[in-house]
N, CA, C and O of each residue as an XYZ file, in Angstrom:
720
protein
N       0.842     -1.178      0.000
C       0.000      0.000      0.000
C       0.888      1.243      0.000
O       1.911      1.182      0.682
N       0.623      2.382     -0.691
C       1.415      3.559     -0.959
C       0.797      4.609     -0.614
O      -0.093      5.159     -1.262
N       1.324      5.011      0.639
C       0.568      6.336      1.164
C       1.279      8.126      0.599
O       2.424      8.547      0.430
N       0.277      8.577      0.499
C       0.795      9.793     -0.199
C       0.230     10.831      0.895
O      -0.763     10.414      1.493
N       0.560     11.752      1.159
C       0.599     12.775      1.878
C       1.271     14.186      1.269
O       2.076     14.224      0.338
N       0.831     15.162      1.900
C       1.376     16.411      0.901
C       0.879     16.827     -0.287
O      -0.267     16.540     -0.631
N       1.568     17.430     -0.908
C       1.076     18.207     -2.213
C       1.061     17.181     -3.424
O       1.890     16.281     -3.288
N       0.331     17.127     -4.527
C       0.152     16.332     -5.112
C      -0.065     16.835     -6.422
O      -0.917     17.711     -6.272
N       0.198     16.772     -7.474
C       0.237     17.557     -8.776
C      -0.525     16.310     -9.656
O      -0.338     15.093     -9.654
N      -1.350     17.070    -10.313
C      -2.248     16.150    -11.153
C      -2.106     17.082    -12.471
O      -1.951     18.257    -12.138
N      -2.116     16.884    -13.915
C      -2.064     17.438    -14.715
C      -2.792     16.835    -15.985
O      -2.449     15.665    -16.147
N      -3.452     17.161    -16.678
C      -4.001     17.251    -18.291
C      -4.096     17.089    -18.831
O      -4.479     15.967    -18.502
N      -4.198     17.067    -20.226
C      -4.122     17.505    -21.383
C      -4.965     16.625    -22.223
O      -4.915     15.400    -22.110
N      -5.825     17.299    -23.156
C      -6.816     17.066    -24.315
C      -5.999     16.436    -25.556
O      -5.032     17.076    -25.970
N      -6.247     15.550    -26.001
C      -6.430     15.143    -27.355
C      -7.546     14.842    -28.097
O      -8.478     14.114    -27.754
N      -7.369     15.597    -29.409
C      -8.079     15.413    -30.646
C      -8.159     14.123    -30.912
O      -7.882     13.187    -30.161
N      -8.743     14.080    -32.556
C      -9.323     12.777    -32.889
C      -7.965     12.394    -33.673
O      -7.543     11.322    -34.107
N      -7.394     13.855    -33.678
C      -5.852     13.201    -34.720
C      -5.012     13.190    -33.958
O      -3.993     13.624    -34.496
N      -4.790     12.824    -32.571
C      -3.360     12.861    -31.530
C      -2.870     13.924    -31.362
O      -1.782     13.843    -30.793
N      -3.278     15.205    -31.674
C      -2.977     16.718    -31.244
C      -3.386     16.329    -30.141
O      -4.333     15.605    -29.833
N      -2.141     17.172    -29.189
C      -2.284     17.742    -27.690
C      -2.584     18.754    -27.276
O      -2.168     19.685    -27.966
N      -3.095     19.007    -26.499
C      -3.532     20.723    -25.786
C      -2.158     20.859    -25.256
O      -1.225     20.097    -25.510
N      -2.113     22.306    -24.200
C      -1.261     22.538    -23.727
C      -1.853     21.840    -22.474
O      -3.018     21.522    -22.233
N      -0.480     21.663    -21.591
C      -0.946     20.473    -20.306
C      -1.422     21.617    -19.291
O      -1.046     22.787    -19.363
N      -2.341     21.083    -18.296
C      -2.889     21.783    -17.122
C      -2.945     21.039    -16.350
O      -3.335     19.872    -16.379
N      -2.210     22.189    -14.886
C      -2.053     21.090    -14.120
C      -2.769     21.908    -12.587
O      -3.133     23.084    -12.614
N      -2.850     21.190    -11.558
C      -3.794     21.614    -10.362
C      -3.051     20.685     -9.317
O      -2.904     19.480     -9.522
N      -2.487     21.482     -7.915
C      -1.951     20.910     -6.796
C      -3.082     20.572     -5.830
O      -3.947     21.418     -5.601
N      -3.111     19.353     -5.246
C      -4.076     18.633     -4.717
C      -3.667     18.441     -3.109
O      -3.035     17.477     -2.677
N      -4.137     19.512     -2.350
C      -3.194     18.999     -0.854
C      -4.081     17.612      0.123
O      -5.080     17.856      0.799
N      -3.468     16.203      0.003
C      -3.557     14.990      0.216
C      -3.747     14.783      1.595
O      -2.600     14.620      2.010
N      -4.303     14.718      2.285
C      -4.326     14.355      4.083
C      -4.051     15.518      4.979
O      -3.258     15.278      5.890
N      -4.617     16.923      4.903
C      -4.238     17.883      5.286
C      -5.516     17.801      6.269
O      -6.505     17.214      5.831
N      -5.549     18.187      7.181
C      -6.491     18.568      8.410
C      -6.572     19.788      8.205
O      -7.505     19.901      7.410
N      -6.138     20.861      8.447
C      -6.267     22.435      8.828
C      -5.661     22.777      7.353
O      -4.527     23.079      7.725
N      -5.637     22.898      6.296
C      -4.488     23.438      4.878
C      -5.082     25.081      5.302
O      -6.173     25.544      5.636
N      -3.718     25.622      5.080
C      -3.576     26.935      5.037
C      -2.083     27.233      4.130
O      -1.073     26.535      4.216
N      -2.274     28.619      3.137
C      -1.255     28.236      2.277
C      -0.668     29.251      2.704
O      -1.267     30.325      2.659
N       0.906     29.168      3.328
C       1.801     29.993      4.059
C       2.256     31.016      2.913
O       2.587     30.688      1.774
N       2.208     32.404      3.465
C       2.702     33.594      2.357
C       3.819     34.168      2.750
O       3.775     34.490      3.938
N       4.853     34.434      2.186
C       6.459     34.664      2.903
C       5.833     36.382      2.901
O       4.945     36.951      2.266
N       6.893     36.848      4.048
C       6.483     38.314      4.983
C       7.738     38.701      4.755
O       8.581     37.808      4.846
N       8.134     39.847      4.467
C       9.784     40.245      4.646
C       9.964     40.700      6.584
O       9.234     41.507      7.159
N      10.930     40.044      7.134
C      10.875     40.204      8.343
C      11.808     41.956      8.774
O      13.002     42.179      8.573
N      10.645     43.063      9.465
C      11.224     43.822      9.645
C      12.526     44.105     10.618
O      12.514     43.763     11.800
N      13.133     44.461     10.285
C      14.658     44.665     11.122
C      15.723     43.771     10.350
O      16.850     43.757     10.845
N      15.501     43.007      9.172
C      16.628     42.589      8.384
C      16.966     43.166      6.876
O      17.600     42.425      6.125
N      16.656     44.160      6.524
C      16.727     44.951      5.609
C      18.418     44.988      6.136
O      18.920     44.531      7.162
N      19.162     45.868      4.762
C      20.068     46.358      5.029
C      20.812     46.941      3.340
O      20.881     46.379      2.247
N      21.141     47.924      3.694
C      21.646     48.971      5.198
C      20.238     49.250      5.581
O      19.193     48.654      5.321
N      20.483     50.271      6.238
C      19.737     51.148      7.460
C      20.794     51.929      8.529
O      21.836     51.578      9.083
N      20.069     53.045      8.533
C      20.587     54.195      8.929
C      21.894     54.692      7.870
O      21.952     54.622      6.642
N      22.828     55.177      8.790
C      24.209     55.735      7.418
C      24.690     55.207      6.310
O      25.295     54.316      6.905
N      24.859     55.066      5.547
C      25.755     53.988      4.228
C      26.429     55.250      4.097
O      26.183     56.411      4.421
N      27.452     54.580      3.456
C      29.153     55.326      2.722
C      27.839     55.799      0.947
O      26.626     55.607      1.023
N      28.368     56.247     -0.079
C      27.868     56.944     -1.040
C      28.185     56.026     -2.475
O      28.034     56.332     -3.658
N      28.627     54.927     -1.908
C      29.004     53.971     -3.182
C      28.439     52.801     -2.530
O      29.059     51.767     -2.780
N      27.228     52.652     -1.607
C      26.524     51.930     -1.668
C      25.547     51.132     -2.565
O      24.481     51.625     -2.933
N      25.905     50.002     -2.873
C      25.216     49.470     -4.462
C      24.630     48.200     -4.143
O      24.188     47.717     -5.186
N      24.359     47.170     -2.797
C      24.107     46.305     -2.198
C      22.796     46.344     -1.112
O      22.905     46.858      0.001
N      21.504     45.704     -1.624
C      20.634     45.870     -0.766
C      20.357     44.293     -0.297
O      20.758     43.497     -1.146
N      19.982     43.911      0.433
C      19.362     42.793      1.306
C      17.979     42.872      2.456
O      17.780     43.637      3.400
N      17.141     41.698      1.888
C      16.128     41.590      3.371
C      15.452     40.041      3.533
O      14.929     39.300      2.701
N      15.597     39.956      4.373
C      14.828     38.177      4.473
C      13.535     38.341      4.681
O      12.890     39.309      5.084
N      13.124     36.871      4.232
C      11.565     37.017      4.410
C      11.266     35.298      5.633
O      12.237     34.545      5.548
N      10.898     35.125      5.946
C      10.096     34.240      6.760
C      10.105     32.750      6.288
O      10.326     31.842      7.089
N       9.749     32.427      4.380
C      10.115     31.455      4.107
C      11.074     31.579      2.966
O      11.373     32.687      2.520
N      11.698     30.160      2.350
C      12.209     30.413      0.995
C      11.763     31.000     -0.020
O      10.536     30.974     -0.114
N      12.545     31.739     -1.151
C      11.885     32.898     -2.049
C      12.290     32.613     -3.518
O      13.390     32.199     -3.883
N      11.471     32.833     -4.118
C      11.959     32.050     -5.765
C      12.104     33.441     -6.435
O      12.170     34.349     -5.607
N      12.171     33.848     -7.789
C      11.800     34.920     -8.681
C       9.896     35.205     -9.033
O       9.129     34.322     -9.414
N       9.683     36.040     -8.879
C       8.278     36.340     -9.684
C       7.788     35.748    -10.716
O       8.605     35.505    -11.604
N       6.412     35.346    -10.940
C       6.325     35.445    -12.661
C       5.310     36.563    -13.216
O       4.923     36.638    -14.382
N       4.928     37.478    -12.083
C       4.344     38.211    -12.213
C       4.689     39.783    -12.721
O       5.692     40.322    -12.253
N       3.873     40.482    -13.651
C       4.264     41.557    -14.518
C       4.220     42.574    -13.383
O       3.762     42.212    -12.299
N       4.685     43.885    -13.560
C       4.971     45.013    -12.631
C       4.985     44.614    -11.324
O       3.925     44.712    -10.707
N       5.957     44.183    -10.760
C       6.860     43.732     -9.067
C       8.089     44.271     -9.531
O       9.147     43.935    -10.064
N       7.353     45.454     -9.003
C       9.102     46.661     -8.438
C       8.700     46.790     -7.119
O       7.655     46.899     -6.476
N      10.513     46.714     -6.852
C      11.278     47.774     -5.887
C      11.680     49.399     -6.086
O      12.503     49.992     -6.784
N      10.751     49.769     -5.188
C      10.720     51.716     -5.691
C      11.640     51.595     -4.329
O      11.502     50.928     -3.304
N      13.002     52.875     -4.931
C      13.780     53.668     -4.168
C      13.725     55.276     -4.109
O      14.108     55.913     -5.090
N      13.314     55.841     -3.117
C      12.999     56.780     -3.430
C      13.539     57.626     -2.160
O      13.677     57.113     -1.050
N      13.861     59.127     -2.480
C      14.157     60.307     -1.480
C      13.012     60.637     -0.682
O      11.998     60.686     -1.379
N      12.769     60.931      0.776
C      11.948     61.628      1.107
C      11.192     62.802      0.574
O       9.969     62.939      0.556
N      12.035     63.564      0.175
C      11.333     65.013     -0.692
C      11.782     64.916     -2.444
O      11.977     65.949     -3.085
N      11.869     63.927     -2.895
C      11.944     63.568     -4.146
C      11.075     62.386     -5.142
O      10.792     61.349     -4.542
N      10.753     62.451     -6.226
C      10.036     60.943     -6.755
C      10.812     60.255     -6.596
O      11.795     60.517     -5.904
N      10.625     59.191     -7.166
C      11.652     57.955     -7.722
C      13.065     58.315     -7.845
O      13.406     59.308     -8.488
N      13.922     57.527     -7.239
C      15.314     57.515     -7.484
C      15.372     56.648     -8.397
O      15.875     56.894     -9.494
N      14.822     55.410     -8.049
C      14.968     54.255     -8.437
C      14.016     53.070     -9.052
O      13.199     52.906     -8.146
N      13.741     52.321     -9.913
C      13.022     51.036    -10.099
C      13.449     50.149    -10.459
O      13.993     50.314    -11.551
N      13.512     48.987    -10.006
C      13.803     47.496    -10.151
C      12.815     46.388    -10.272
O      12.265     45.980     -9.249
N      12.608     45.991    -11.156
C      11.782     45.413    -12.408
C      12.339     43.778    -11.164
O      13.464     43.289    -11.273
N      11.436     43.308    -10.272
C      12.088     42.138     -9.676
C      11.418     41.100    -10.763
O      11.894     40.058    -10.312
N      10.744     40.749    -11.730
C      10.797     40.107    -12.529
C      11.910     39.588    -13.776
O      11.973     38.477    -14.302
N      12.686     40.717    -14.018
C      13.054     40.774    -15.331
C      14.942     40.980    -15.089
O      15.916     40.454    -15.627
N      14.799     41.841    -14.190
C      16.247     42.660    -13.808
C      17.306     41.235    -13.288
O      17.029     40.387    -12.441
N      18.544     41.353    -14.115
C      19.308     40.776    -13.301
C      20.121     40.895    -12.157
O      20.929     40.180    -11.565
N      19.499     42.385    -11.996
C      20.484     42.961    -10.834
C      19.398     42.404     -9.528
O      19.297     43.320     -8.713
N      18.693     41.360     -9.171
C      17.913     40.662     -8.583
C      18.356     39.622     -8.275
O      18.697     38.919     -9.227
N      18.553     39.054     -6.898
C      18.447     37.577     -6.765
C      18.078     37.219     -5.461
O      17.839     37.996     -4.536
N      18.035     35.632     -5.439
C      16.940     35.592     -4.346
C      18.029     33.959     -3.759
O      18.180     32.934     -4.424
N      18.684     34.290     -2.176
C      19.251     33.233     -1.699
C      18.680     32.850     -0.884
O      18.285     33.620     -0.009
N      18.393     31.439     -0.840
C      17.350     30.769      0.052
C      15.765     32.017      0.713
O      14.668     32.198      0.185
N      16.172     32.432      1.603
C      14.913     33.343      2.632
C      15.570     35.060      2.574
O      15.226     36.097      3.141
N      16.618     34.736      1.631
C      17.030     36.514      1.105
C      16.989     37.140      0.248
O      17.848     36.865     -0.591
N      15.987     38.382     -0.123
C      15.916     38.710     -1.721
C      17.453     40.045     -1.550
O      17.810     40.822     -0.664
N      17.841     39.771     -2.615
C      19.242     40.711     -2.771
C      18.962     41.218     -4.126
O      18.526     40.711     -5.160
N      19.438     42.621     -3.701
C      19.472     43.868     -5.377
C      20.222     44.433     -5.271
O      20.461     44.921     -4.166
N      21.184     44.741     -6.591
C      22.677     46.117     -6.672
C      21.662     47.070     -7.413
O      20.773     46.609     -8.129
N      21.859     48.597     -7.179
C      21.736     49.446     -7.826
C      23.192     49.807     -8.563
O      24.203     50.013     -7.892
N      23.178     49.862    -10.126
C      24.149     50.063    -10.595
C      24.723     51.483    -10.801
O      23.942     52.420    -10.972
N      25.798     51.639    -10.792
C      26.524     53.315    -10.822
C      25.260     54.039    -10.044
O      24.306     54.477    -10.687
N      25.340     54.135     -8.493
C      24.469     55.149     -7.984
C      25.045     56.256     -8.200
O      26.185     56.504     -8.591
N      23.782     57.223     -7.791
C      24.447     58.682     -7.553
C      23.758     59.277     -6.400
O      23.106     60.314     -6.518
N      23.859     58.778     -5.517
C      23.051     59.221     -4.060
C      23.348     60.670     -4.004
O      24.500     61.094     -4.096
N      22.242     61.481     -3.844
C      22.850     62.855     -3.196
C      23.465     62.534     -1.287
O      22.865     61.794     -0.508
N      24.388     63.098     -1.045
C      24.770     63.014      0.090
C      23.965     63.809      1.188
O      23.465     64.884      0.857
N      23.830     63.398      2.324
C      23.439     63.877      3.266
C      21.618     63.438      3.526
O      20.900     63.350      4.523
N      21.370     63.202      1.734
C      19.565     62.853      1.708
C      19.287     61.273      2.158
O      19.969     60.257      2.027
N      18.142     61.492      2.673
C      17.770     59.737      3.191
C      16.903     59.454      2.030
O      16.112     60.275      1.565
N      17.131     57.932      1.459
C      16.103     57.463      1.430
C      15.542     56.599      2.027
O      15.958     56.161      3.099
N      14.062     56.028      1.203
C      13.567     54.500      1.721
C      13.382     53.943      1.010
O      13.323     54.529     -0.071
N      13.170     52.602      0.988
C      12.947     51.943      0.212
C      11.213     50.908     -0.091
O      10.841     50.357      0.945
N      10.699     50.776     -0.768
C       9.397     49.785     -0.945
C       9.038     48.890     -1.632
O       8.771     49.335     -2.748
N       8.880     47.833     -1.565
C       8.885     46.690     -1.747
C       7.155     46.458     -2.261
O       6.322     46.500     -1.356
N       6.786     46.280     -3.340
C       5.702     45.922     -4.163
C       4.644     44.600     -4.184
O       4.821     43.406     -4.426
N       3.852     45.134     -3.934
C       3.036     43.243     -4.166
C       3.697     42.245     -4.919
O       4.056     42.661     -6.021
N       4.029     40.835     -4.640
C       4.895     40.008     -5.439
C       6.330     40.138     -5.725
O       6.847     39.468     -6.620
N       6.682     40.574     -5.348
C       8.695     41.145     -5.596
C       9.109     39.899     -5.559
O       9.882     39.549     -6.451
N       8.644     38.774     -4.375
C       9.190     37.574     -4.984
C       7.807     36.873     -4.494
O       6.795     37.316     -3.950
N       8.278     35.371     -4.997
C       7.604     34.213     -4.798
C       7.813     33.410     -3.978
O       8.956     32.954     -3.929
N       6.503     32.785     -2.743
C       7.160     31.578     -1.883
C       8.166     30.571     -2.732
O       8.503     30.965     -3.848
N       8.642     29.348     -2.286
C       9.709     28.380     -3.062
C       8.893     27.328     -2.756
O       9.662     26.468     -2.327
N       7.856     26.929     -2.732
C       6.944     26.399     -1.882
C       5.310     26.147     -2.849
O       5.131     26.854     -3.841
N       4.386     25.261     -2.497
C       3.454     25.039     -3.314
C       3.315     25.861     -4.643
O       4.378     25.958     -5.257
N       2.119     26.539     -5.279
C       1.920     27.009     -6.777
C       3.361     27.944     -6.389
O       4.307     27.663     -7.124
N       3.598     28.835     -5.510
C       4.586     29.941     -5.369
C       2.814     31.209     -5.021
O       2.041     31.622     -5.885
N       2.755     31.459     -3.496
C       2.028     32.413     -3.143
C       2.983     33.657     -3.142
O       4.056     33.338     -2.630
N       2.952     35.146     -3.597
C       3.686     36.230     -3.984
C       3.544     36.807     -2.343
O       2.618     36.581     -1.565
N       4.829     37.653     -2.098
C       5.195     38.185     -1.095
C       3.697     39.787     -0.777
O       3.288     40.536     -1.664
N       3.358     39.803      0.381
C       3.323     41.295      0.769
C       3.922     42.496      0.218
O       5.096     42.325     -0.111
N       3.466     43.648      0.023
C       4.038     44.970      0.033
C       4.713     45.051      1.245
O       4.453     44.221      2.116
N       5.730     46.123      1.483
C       6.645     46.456      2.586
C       6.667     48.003      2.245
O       7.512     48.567      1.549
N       6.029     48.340      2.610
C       5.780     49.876      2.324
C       5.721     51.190      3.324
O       5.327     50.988      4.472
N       6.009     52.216      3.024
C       6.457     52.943      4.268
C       7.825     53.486      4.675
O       8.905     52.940      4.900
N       7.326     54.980      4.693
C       8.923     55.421      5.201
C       9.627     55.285      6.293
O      10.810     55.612      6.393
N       8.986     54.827      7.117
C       9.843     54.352      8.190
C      10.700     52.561      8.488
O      11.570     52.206      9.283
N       9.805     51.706      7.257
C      10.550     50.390      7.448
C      11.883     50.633      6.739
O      12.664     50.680      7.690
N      12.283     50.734      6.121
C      13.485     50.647      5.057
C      13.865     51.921      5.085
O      13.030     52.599      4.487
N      15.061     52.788      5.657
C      15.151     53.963      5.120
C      16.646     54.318      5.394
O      17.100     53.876      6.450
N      17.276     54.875      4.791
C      19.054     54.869      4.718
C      18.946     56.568      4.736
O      17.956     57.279      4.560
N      20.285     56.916      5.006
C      20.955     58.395      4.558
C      22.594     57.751      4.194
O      23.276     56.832      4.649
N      22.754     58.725      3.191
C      23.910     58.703      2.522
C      24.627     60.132      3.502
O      24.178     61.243      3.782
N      26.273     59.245      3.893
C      26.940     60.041      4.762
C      27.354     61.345      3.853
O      27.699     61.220      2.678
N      27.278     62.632      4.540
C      28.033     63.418      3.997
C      29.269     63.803      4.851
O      29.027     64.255      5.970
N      30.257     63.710      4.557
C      31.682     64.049      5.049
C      31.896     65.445      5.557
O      32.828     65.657      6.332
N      30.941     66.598      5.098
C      30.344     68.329      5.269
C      30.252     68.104      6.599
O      30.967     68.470      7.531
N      28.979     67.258      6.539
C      28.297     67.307      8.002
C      28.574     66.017      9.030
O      27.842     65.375      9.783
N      29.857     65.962      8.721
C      30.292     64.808      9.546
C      29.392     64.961     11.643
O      28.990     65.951     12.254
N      29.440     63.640     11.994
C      28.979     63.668     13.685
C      30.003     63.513     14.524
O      30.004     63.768     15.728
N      31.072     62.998     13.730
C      32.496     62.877     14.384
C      32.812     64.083     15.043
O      32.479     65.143     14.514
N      33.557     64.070     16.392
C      34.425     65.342     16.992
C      35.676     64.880     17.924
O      35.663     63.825     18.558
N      36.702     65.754     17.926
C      37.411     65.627     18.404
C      37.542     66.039     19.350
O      37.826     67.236     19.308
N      37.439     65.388     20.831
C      37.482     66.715     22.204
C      38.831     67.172     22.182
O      39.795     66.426     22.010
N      38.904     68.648     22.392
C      39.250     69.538     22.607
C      40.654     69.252     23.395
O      40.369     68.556     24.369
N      41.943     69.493     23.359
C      42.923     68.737     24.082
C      43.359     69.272     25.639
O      42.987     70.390     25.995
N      43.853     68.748     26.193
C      43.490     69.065     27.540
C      44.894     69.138     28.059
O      45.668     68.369     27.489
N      45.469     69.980     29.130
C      46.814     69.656     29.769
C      46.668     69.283     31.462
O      45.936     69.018     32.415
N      47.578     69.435     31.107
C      47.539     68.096     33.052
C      48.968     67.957     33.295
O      49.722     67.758     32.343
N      49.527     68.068     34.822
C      50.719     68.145     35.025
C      50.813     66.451     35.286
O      50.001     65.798     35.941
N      51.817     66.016     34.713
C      52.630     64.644     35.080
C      53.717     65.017     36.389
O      54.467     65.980     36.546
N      53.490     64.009     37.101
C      54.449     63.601     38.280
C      55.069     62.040     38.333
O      54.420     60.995     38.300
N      56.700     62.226     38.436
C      57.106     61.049     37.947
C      57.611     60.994     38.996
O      58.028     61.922     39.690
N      57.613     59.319     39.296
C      58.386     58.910     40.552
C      59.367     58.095     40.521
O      59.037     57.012     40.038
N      60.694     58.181     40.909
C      61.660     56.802     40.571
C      61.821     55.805     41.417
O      62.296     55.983     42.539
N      61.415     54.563     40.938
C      61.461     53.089     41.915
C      62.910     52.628     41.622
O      63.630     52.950     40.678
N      63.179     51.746     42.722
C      64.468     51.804     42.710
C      64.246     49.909     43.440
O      63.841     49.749     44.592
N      64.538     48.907     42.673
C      64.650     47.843     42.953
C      66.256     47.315     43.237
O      67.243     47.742     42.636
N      66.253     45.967     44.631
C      67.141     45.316     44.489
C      66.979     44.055     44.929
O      67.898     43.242     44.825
């Protein structure tokens, strides 16, 4: 006897009276499930990165999500980068762009040759579908939206936070030890 459990793929296809095939169709069948609920990957807040300062040749973004993450197959899933008091800096086509990839539970993007203005923050937002669970049909990720989840400033060197205190004098008193 062969017990099956889990997801189960059943698939299709029509033939004519002359051995023409349709295209195949297929439908996942969940097999011995008590409660089925189909898990949707979440990008988990606080693993973005950067956040807060980056250097100005920052070209490396990262954020995990909850489960494994495939590519999209879905049309318009961008990543908008954008200035607080500006439109669009940025769009990334997470369908199409190779500057996209997705390691295990991490979606990763380079922006190529930036030109950050210095000193300006942005944030970043994350689009319905940007990626795909790795997991049954592939359920598409949440939006991540909002200026306060994702948001960087590019350092300016002008307005550095660094200081140097002020130098100080102080009398030294030396004492001579005298061993035998």
């Amino acid at each position: 006897m062969i017990s099956i459990l889990g997801l189960v793929p059943i698939c299709a296809a029509a033939v004519d009276d002359y051995g023409q095939a349709s295209d195949q169709n297929c439908v996942m069948i969940a097999v011995g499930a008590t409660s089925f609920s189909i898990l949707t990957p979440t990008f988990v807040q606080g693993t973005a990165s950067p956040l807060g300062t980056t250097l100005s040749t920052q070209t490396r973004f990262s954020i995990q999500a909850n489960l494994p993450l495939r590519r999209t197959k879905l049309n318009n899933t961008l990543i908008y980068i954008q200035g607080y008091d500006v439109a669009y800096y940025r769009t990334i086509d997470c369908k199409y762009s190779g500057d996209v990839y997705f390691v295990n539970k991490t979606l990763i993007f380079f922006v190529r040759n930036p030109s950050w203005t210095l000193g300006r923050t942005y944030y970043v937002n994350l689009g319905y579908g940007v990626a795909t669970a790795d997991q049954y049909c592939g359920t598409e990720t949440y939006s991540l939206n909002g200026y306060y989840y994702w948001r960087f400033t590019i350092w300016n060197p002008q307005m550095s936070s660094t200081t140097t205190p002020p130098p100080t004098t102080t009398t030294a008193t030396t004492h001579t030890v005298t061993t035998r």
